[in-house]
C-alpha positions in Angstrom: 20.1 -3.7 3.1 18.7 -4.7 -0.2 14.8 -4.8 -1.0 13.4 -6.9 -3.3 11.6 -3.8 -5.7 7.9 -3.4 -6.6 8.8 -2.1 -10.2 5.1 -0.4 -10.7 5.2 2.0 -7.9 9.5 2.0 -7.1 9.3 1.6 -3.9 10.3 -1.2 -1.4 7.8 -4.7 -1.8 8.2 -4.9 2.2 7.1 -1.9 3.0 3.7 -2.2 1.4 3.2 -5.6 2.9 4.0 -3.8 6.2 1.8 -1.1 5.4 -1.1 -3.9 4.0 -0.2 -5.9 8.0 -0.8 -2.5 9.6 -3.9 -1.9 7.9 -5.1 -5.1 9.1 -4.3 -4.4 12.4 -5.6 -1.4 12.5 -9.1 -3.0 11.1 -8.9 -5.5 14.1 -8.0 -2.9 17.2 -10.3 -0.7 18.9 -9.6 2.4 18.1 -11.9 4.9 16.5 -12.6 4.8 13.0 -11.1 8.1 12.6 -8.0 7.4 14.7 -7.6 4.3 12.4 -7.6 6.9 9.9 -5.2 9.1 10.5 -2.7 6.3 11.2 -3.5 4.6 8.3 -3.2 7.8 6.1 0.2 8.3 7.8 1.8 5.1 6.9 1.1 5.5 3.7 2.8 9.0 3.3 5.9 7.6 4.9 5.9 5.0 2.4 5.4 7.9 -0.1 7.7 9.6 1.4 10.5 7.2 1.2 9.5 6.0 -2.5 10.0 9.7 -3.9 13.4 9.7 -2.2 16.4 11.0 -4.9 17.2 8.1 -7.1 20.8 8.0 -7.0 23.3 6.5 -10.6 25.3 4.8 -7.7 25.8 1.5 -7.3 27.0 -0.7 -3.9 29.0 -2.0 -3.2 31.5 0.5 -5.4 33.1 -1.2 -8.6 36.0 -0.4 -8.8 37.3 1.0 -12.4 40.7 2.6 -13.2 38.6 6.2 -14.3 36.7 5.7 -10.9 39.7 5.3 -8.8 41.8 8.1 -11.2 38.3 10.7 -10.1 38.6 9.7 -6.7 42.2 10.4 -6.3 41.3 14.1 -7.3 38.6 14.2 -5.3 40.4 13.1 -2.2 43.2 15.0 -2.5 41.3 17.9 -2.6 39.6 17.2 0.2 40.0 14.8 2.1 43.9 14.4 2.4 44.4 17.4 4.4 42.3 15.7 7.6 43.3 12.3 6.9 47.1 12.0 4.9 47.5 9.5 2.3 48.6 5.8 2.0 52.3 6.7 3.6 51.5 9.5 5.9 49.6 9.8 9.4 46.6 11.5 9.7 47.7 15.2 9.7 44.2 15.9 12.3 44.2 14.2 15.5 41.7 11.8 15.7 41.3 11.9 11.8 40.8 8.1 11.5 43.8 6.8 9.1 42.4 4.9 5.6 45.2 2.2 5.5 44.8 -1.4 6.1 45.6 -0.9 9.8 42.5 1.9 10.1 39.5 1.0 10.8 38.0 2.6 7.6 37.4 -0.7 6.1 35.5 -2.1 8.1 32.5 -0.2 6.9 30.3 -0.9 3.8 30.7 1.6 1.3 27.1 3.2 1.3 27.9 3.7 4.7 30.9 6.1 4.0 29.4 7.1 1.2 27.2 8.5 3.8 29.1 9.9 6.4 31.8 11.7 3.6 28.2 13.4 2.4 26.3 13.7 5.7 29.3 13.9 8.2 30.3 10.8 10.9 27.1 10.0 13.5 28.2 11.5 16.8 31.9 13.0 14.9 32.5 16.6 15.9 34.9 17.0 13.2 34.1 15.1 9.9 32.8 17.7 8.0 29.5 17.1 5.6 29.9 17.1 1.8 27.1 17.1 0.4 26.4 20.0 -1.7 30.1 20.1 -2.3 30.5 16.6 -3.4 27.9 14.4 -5.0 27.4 11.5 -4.5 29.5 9.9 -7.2 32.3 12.3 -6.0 32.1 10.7 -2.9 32.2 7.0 -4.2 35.0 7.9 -6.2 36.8 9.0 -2.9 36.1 5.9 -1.4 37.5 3.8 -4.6 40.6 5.6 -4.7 41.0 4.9 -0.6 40.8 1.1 -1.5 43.6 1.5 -3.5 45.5 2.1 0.2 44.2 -1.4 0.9 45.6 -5.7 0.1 43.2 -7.2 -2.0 42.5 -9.4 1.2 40.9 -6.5 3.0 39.4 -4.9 -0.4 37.4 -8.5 -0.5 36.3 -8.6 2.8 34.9 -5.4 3.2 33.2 -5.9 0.2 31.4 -9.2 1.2 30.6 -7.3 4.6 33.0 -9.4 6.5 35.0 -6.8 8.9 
């Protein structure tokens, strides 16, 4: 999801109108002033919060570059190719999901797998996590040299969200 961007503080422009809305609510409700408070005071440390968050060089969806793609076939085949095979093989883990055109892989946005190669697959039992191994470019790098597994048709749809 893209945010339009309040440049003076970096973080989201519609989080601080949420946090202005709940501020007027809170104004309007019956709690007590201190209750108010401490909600109030907690929003806005969330929003904090989520403004200092690691500011990443990445860019989605991936752009894909011949030095990107040459990275991420290092990066893959040192690890990733052992769980999941390549372009002409089968996944050499069961249950390894397969990264062809016939996988499913592609029918996830790349911050999404971005995501799950760094912080493991939601619910997976055997994806391992990356991160601290692989950054975060690594990891995008991976994902444009599995596109190259992929028509052009399927590379465009994914990228245009259209599984």
């Amino acid at each position: 999801m893209h945010y339009a961007r309040n440049d003076s503080v970096g973080m989201p422009a519609s989080l601080i109108v949420g946090i202005l809305t709940l501020r007027g609510y809170l104004i309007s409700t019956t709690l007590t002033h201190k209750a108010r408070l401490i909600v109030f005071v907690a929003a806005i440390l969330i929003v904090v919060l989520i403004g200092c968050g690691a500011e990443s060089d990445a860019e989605y969806p991936i752009v894909l570059t011949t030095s990107l793609i040459n990275e991420g076939r290092t990066v893959y085949q040192t690890n990733c190719i052992s769980c999941h095979g390549d372009a002409t093989t089968p996944p050499p883990l069961p249950g390894a999901p397969r990264h062809t055109a016939d996988g499913h892989t592609w029918h996830h946005g790349d911050q999404q797998l971005v995501g799950w190669v760094l912080d493991g697959v939601p619910m997976g039992q055997t994806m391992p996590k990356f991160r601290g191994t692989l950054s975060e470019l690594d990891a995008q790098a991976a994902i444009a040299y599995i596109k190259t597994f992929w028509p052009n048709e399927i590379i465009q749809q994914q990228s245009r969200g259209m599984h």
